[in-house]
Structure formats: C-alpha cells, structure tokens
N, C-alpha and C positions, 0 to 999 in steps of 0.2 A: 504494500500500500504506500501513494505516494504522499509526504509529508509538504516539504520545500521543494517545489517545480519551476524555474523559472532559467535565465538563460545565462550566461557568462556576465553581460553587460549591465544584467538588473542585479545577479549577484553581486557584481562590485559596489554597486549604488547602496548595498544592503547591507555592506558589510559592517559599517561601522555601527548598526545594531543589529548583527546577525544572529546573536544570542537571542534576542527580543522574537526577535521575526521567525526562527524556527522554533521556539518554543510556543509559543500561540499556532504556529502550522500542526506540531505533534498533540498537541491539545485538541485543535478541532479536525484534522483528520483521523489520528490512532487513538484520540482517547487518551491519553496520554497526560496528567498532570506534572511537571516538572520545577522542583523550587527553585530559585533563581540563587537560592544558597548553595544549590548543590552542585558537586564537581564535575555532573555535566554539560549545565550552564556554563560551568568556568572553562570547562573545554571549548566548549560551542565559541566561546570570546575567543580564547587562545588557538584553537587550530583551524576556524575556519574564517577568523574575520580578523586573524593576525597572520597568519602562518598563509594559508591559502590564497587570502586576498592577495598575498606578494606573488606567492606563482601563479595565477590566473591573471594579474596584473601588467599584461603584455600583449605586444600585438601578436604575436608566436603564436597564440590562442584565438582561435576565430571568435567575435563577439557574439553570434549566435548558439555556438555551443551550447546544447542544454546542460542544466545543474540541476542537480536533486541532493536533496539531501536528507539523512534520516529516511533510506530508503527500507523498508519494512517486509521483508520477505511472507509472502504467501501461505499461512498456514502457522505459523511460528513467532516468535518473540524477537529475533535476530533481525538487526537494524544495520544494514549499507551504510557509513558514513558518508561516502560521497560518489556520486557517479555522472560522470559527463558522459555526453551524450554525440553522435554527428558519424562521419560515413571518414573511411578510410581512402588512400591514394586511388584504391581499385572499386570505390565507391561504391561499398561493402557499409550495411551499417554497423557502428562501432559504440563500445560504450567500453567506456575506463571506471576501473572501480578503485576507490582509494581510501587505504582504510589509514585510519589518523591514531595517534599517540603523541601524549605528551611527555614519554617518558624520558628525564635526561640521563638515568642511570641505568643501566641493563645488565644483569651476570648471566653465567650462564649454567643451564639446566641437564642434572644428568636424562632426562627427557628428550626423546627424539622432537626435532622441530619447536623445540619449549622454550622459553628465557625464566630469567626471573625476574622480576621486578618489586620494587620499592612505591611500595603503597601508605595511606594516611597510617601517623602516629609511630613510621617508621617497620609495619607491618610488611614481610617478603611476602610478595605472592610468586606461584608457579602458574603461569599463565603462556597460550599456545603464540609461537611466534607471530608478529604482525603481516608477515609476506604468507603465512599458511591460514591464518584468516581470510584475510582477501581472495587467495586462491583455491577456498573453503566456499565459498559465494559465491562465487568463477564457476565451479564446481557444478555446484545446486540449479546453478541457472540455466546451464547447459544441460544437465541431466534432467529437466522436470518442465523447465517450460519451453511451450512447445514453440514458438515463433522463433526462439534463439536458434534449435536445428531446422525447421523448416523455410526461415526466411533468406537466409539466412543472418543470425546479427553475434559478430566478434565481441570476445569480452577477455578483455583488456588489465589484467590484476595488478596492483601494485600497493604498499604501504610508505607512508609519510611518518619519520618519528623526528621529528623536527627542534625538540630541543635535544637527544642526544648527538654529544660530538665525537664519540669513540663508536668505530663501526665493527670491531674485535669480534664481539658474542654475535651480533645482529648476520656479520655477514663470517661465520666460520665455514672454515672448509666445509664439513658435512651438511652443508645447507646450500652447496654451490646449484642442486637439481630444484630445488624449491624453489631459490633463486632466478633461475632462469626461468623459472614460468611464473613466478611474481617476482620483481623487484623491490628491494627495500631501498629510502634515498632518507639520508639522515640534515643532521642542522645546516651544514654549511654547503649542501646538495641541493638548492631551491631553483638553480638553472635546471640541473640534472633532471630534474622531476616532471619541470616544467616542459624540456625534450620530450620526454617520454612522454608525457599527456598530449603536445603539439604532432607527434610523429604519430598515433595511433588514433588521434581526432583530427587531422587538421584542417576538416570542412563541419560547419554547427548544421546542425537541424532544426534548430526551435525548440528542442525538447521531445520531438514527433518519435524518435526512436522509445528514449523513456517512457511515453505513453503506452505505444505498441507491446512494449514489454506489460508494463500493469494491465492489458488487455488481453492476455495471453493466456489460452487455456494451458490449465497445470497438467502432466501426461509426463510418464516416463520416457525418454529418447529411445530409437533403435537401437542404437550405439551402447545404451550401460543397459539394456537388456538383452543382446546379444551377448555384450561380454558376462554378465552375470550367469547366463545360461552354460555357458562354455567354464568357467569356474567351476559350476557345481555338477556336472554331469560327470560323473566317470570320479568322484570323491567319495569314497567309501564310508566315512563317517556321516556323511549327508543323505544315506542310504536309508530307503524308509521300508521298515521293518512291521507284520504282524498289523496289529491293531493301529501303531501309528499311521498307515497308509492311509486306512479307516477315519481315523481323524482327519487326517489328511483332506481327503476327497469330502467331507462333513464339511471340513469348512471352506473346500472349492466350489460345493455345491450351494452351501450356506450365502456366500456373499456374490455369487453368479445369478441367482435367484430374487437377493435382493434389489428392488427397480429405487430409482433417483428420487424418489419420494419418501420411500421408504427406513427405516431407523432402525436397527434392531444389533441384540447383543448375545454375543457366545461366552461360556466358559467350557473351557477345558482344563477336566479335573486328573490330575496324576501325580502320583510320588517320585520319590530319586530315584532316574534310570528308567523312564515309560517315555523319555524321548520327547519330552514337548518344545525344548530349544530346535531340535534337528525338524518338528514339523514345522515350527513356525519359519524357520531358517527357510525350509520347500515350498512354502505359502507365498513367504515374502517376491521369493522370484518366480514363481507361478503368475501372482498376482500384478507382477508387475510387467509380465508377458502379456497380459490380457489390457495394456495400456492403462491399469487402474494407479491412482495416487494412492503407495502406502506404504507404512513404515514398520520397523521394527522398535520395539520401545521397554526398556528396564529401565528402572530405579536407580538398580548398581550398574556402574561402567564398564565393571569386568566383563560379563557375559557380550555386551556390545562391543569391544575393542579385538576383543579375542575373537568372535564371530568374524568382524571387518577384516580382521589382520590373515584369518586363515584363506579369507575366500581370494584378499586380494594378492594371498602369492602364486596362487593358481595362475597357468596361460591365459593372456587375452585380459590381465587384471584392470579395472580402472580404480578410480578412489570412488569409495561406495562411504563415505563421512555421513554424507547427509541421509544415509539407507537407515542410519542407526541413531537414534533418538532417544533422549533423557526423558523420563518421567515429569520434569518437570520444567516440561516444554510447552506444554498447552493451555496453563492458565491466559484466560484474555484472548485466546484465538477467535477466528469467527467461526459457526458453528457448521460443521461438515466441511472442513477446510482439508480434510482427507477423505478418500473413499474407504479405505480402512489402515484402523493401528492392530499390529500384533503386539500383543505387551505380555512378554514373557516376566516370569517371576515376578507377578503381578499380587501373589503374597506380600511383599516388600513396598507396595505402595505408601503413600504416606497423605498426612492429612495437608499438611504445607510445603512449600517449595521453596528453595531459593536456600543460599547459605547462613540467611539470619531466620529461615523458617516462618517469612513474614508475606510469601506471595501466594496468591490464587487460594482456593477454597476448601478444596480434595479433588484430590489428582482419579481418585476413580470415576468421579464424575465429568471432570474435564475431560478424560481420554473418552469416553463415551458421546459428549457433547461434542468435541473434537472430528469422528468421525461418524459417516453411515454406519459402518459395521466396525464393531470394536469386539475384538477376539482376546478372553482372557486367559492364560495361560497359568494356572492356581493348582499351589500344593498348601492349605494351609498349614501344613504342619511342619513349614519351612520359615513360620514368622518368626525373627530372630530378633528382632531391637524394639524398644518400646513406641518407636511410633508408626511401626506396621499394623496399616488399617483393611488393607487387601484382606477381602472374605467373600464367601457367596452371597452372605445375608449384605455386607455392602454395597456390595455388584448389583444384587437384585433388587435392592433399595434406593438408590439414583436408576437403573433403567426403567422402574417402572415410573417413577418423577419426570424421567427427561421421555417419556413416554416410546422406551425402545424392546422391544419383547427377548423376553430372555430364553436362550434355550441350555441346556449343560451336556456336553458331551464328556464321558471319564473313560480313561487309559487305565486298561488294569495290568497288560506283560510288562513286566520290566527287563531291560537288559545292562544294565550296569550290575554290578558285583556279580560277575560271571552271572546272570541269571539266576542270582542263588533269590526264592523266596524266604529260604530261613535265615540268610543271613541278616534278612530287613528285618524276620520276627524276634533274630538275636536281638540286636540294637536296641528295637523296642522293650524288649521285653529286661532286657542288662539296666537299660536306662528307666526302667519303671513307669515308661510311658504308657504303655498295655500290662495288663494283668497277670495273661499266658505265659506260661512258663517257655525259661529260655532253651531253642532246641540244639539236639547235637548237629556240629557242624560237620562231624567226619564227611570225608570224602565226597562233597559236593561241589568240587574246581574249585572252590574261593580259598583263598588265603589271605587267612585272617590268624593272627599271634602275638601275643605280649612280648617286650622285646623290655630285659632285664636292666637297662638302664638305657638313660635320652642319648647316651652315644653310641650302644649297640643298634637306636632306633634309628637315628641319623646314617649308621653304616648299612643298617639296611634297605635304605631307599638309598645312597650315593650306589651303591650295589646294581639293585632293579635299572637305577637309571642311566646307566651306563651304556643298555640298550637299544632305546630309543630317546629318550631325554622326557620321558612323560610321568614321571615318577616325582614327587614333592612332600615336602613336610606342611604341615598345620598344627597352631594348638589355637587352646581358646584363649581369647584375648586378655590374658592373668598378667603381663608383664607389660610396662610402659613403653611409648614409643621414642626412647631415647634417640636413638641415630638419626629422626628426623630433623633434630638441631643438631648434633655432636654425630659429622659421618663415622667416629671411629671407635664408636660405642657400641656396644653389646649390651643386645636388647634381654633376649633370652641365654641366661646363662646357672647352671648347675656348680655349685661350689664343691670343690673334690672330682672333680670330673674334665674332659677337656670339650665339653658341649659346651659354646658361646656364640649365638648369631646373630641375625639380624634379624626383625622384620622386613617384608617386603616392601614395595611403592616406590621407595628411594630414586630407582634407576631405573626400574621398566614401567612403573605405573600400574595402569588396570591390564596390560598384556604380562603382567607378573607369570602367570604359571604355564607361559608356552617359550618365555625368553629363555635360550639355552643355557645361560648363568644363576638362574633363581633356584636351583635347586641348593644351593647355599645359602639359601634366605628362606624365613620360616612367615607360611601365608598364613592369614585369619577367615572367619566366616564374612568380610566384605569384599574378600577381593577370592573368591571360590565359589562361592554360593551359586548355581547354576554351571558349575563346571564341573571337569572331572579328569582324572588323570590313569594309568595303570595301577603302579600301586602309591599309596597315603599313608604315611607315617601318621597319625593323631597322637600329639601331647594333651592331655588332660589336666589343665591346670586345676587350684585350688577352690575353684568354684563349682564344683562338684564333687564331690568326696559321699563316700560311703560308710557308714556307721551302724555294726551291726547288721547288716544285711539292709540295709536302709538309703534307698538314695537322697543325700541331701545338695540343696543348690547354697550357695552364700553367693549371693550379688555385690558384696563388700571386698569379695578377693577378686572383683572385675581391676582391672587399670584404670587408672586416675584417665591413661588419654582415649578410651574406651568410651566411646557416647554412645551404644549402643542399646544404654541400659539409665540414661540420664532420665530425670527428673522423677525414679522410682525413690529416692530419700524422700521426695517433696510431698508425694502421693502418698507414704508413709505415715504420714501423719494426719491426715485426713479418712485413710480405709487400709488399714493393717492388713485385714486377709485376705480382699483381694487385690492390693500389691505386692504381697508376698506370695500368693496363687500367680499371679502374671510372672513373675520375675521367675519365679519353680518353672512356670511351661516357657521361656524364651532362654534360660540356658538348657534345659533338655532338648530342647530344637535345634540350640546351637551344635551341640554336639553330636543329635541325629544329621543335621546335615554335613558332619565333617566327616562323620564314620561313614558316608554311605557316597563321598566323592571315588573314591576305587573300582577300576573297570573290572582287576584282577585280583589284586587283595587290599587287605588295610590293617596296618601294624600299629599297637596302641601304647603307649605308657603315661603312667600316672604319676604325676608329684606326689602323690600321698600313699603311703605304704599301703594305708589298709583299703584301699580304693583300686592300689595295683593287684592283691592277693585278692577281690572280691571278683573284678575283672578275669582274673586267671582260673579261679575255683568256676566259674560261668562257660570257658571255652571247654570244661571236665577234663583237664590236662590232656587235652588229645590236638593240642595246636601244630599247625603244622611244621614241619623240618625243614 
C-alpha cells in the first residue's frame, strides 16, 4: 500500500518537512499512528529530508522520477523505505528500492548476512544486513507480484547507511555475492548512490510504474515455482508417507474446493513424528503450483530457516525468505490478504506479538482473518512456554467469530523414533504424563539408553555423528545463557568432569541443528521444537527430578535467561494451583518434546542421581549396547 507518492521534484519541495508530510501520509493511508517523538520521525528528518534530499538533489536525476515512500508491502507489516520509480536505457520499467539506516557504528555478526548494531541506551542489537533487506523486497516483489514478471518491470536493490564512515563489517569479503545484487553506499558515498539511482532510472514516469505495481494482482511467479518444484521432487525427507498423503490430498482438496467468497479453517491434529512439517512443506508448493498466494508460518524461527535452508541447496534453488513467515506477521493486515497460511507448530502460538509483546490481539485469530483458508498444524501437547495459547478450543473459538467453518483432520502413524509406538508410550508414561505403565522396549529398532555421565552422553552422539552430521545434544533450559555476552564462557558445564559447552544461536542462529559445527553446542526446546535429528542426547536438568517414584517439576531450577516460563512467580500469587498445574504440564512437554526429536535413538542423563536411577530402573536394564 502506497503511503508518500509523489515525484523527484515535489519531493525536494517536501523535504524540509518531510517528516510532517509522511507521517500524516502513513496515518491516512496504513492506518498508521506515528509520535513525532519517536525515532522514526527522527529518521524520516535524518535520512530522507537530510540525507536523500542531497542525492536526489541533482540534475543526474530526472525531475519526474516517481518517489514513494513508506512503501507497505501486500499482505504484511514490512514497509519499503524508498522506491523510485521510471524506465531504464532499454526502456524497461524500473524501480530502485533503497533501504535507509542511520547507523554510524556497525560490528560484525557471527551470522551469515547479519551486522550488529548499536541501539537506544547503548542496547546491541543483531539485526539482518541492510543490502539483504532490500534485496529481501527485491525478492518478494519479483516472486508474488504479478506485473513485475509479466510486464515486464526491473527492480533495482540497494541500501543507504549514510552516517556510517567505516565500510569494514558492511562491505566484508563474505558479503561480496549479496553485494553484487544489492549494493551498500555509506556516509561519504552520496555521489556513488546517486550513480547508481541515475544509471538504473535515468528517464521518471510520474510515479505510473509505482502505481502499476500497487495495482498488481499478488500470484506466485513461474520462475520460484518451477524452481520450488524441482527442489523438492526426488528429496526423500519430503516424501509423503501412509496417512500423511491423506492429509495431504484433505487439505488439496480442502482449499481447491474453497470458492473466493468463501472462509473456512483446518486443523491438523498429530504428535512427534506423524509428519505435519513434511505435509505442510508438500502443501506449500502444491499450492503455490496452483498460482494461489500462501505461506508457511511458525512462531519459532527454527523450523522456518531450517525448512528454507534445506530446500534452497537443492538444484535450480532460488531464495524462498519471503515463503517462510513469523507468526507475528499478521496483526493489522487486510483481511484475506493471503489465499492460504500453513502455520505449523501452531501449538506455540501466542496471545501478542512483537518483542515488547505489545502488538496485535492473538495471533490465532489474525492468521485466520489473514487468510481464506488457514490450515493448523497442532500437537497440543507440545505447548512449552507460558504464553502458548494454540488449542482447538482456541482455533474453534475465533473461527467461529470471524465466521470461518472448522473442520479437524488427525494423523495417527508416526515415523520418527524408528516407528516405535512404545517408545512414545515410554516417555509418557516415564514422564507421568499418562497413567499406563511404562512398556518394555526390547528389540523394537529404537535406541534408547542412559548414558552414565554428560560426557559419556556427549561421546555418544560426537560418535552417531560422525556419520552423517545429524546427530545433536539438548537439555532443558536449567543453565544460563552466559556466552551470549562473554563468547568464551561455558554455559553448561559439570564440575569433576570434562563436559563444558555452549548453548547454541551464537553463530548459526535458528539453522542451529543442520550447521555442520553445532554438534558442539548444546540446543534447547526453542531452537528444536519441530525438528528432528538421528540420534538426541537429552540432558535433564534440575527441573525435573524424581522423588520416590514420583515425578516432580520445580520451575525455580529454570534459568534466570529462560523466559519460557516468565510471569508464573506473578501468577503465583494470585492462583497457586493452577500455576503450579500449568508450570507441572509445560516442563513435562518440554521434555516430551526433547525425548521424542530422534529419528533413530535418544540417549538420556540426569543431573540428579535419583532421577538418573528412576530413569534406568524404567528402561528394566535391558538398554541397548
């Protein structure tokens, strides 16, 4: 949606209250209220009516050139800072997109494509490069609307950080390919930028290209569904199995069925290992075969990065960023601005969004308002942190409000832990989630073993993974996240012993458990949760311990940096036993879901002795060798 439309020459007229002027545009176009205290006011003064006004400030630049500004992407919350507009030498039309920063200081990020930056009060943020922003939106534009490949119209990426003067981090060697399909131009680069806008515009349109584009039915390209298609054919992990097919074809028949009037909403109910990431994974590029607008959509990052990262090393890969979608992306959208969201680990959903937990309403009902068909992907009994609101009764409670008909489809084979059904009724039944007793696991493929200390446990998955590199430790989140500030600290570490690691995130992020180095780094239930690996070390921290044959939880042995279990002291004091009942079923989740990541086995130890011998007396000494 467009905000600020107007042309090279009324922009300059604008600029010395440019601030003023896009903010009343983002007001009454987006809806949009904006304080004039706030720093992106102060931006709006600094890099478009300080900074821009100088390189647009020339005749280099055709006076008609259109400008836009606070250009509002289709479906989504994600704002274009700047985009001109006019036709190329081969008079082609052409739009330059230029994303702005004010940043003068920039380090640099063990994160591919990431910097860091220096935010209010002296706060570091880890934040994606400015040239893979832009060419983030470059991206999306080209892969979804339709006028860009049919008419055809170039697009043009590049980023402006204009008060830094040191180009070290911004422009490092491993950024040379980024690079070249977006350019960064820093403080004392204001000619430079200005070539580059003049040589990829240098005849204006009036802004007619910009329109065309906001007029643009949204539709997947040939091009990223072809190559989508050619990624996952012939990938054996993407291979649909049993009952998943089932689902499968339920929900191609499900959303082919539904006509452009119509609203309506699926869940799909299944436990660890019944495959609901892999159908939705087959959905997403089905459906976008079929020319429809849709997304893939979690909560957590991990399942999305790691999904993008596998399909895109496949042949024929393009960047599929914009395929994969935050849960808390849809407050404030317009409504049906997708044809359909697949929202896996849709358990995990939450009531707010944003990193102060202060935007939009509940994200179940947004993803529903969001699209025609909104497909849920639900195990409840994967809700781990205390502001997982994902349920049926939720689901069916905003669909029948936003008047969309529900239907529920459930997966019952599972294929993760070798196929073993006992080993699931192990877990539950060890962990005193179910009542049944726990059965013998002889001889049913899985391998599953107490392993006599955390460095026998550690030797045994460095072992497994020596293989194929699919093999990883976890415990539960009992130890702080020191090395986040302090790289050369040990997070988890055993006294008397020579076990001492790290948490993961550091240096591969949410692609933590496919990076060939992290198997020296010990994951948690947010960066796992929806994944899976061969075989799973599980350390069982102190917030589970067993007493007498009795499972108990202590939410106090969580980690101070652990917010997965915040504001239950608060709640405390207002409903004792059912915050003590909540806090009992989200570490028993937790650690059903860590023991149940292993395709082929999963190896267990306990900090607490008599939590390890409870453990071991449950396998009836028959664990395997």
């Amino acid at each position: 949606m467009l905000a600020y439309l107007s042309t090279k020459s009324q922009f300059l007229n604008d600029a010395s209250e440019i601030a003023d002027v896009v903010r009343t545009a983002v007001r009454d176009e987006l809806g949009l209220t904006i304080s004039r205290e706030s720093s992106e006011f102060r931006s709006w003064q600094n890099s478009l009516g300080n900074a821009m006004f100088h390189v647009l400030n020339s005749d280099a630049i055709s006076d008609d050139v259109g400008v836009a500004i606070e250009y509002r992407v289709r479906g989504g919350r994600r704002r274009i800072d700047m985009m001109l507009s006019g036709y190329d030498l081969l008079g082609m039309r052409k739009i330059a997109l230029v994303e702005l920063k004010q940043w003068s200081k920039v380090e640099s990020s063990p994160l591919a494509e990431h910097v860091i930056t220096q935010v209010a009060y002296g706060h570091r943020e880890q934040t994606r490069h400015p040239s893979f922003q832009s060419w983030s939106y470059a991206s999306l534009l080209r892969g979804f609307y339709e006028v860009v490949t049919s008419e055809p119209i170039g697009i043009a990426p590049c980023a402006y950080v204009h008060n830094c003067e040191d180009d070290s981090v911004l422009r490092a060697p491993d950024l040379a390919s980024l690079l070249e399909r977006s350019p960064v131009f820093i403080d004392h680069e204001m000619l430079k930028i200005r070539q580059f806008l003049a040589t990829e515009v240098p005849t204006g349109d009036g802004g007619e290209g910009l329109r065309v584009l906001e007029a643009s039915p949204i539709a997947p390209s040939k091009q990223l569904v072809t190559a989508l298609q050619s990624m996952l054919n012939g990938t054996e992990e993407f291979v649909l199995i049993d009952d998943q097919k089932t689902a499968y074809e339920s929900i191609m028949s499900y959303v082919t069925t539904t006509t452009q009037d119509q609203h309506r909403t699926l869940v799909v109910l299944g436990g660890p290992g019944t495959g609901k990431s892999v159908i939705a994974v087959n959905a997403l590029v089905s459906l976008l075969a079929k020319g429809l607008n849709v997304r893939y959509v979690t909560k957590n990052a991990a399942p999305r990065e790691v999904y993008r990262q596998k399909l895109e090393r496949r042949p024929g890969s393009q960047d599929l960023t914009n395929l994969f979608m935050s849960s808390d992306s849809f407050h404030g959208v317009e409504r049906n601005a997708y044809d359909v969201l697949l929202i896996d680990e849709s358990h995990r959903l939450v009531q707010k969004s944003g990193f102060y937990r202060n935007l939009g309403d509940n994200q179940v009902a947004e993803a529903i308002a969001a699209a025609r068909v909104s497909v849920f992907f639900l195990d409840p009994n994967q809700q781990v942190t205390w502001r997982d609101i994902g349920s049926i009764d939720e689901i069916a409670s905003y669909a029948t409000l936003l008047e969309s008909p529900l239907e529920i489809q459930e997966l019952e084979s599972q294929f993760r832990c070798a196929g073993s059904d006992d080993y699931l009724a192990w877990v539950d039944a060890v962990l005193q989630i179910s009542d049944d007793p726990a059965p013998v696991l002889a001889g049913d493929g899985y391998d599953v073993r107490m392993a006599a200390s955390p460095s026998e446990l550690r030797d045994l998955i460095f072992e497994k993974n020596l293989s194929n590199n699919t093999s990883r430790l976890l415990a539960g989140y009992c130890w702080d996240w020191r090395s986040k500030k302090d790289p050369t600290a040990m997070d988890i570490a055993f006294p008397g012993t020579d076990f001492a690691m790290q948490w993961n995130l550091t240096k591969d992020g949410s692609a933590w458990i496919i990076s060939p180095e992290s198997v020296r780094e010990v994951g948690c239930i947010h960066t796992c949760q929806g994944l899976e690996g061969d075989y799973m070390g599980v350390i069982i921290g102190d917030d589970l311990v067993v007493r007498d044959g009795v499972v108990i939880t202590r939410p106090e042995a969580r980690a101070k940096t652990d917010g997965s279990l915040k504001g239950w002291k608060t709640a405390l004091k207002t409903n004792r036993a059912e915050t003590l009942e909540k806090c009992d079923r989200l570490i028993r989740n937790t650690y059903r879901t860590l023991l149940t990541r292993g395709m082929k086995g999963t190896f267990i130890y306990s900090t607490d002795p008599e939590t390890q011998a409870y453990f071991d007396r449950c396998l009836g000494g028959i664990a395997n060798d």
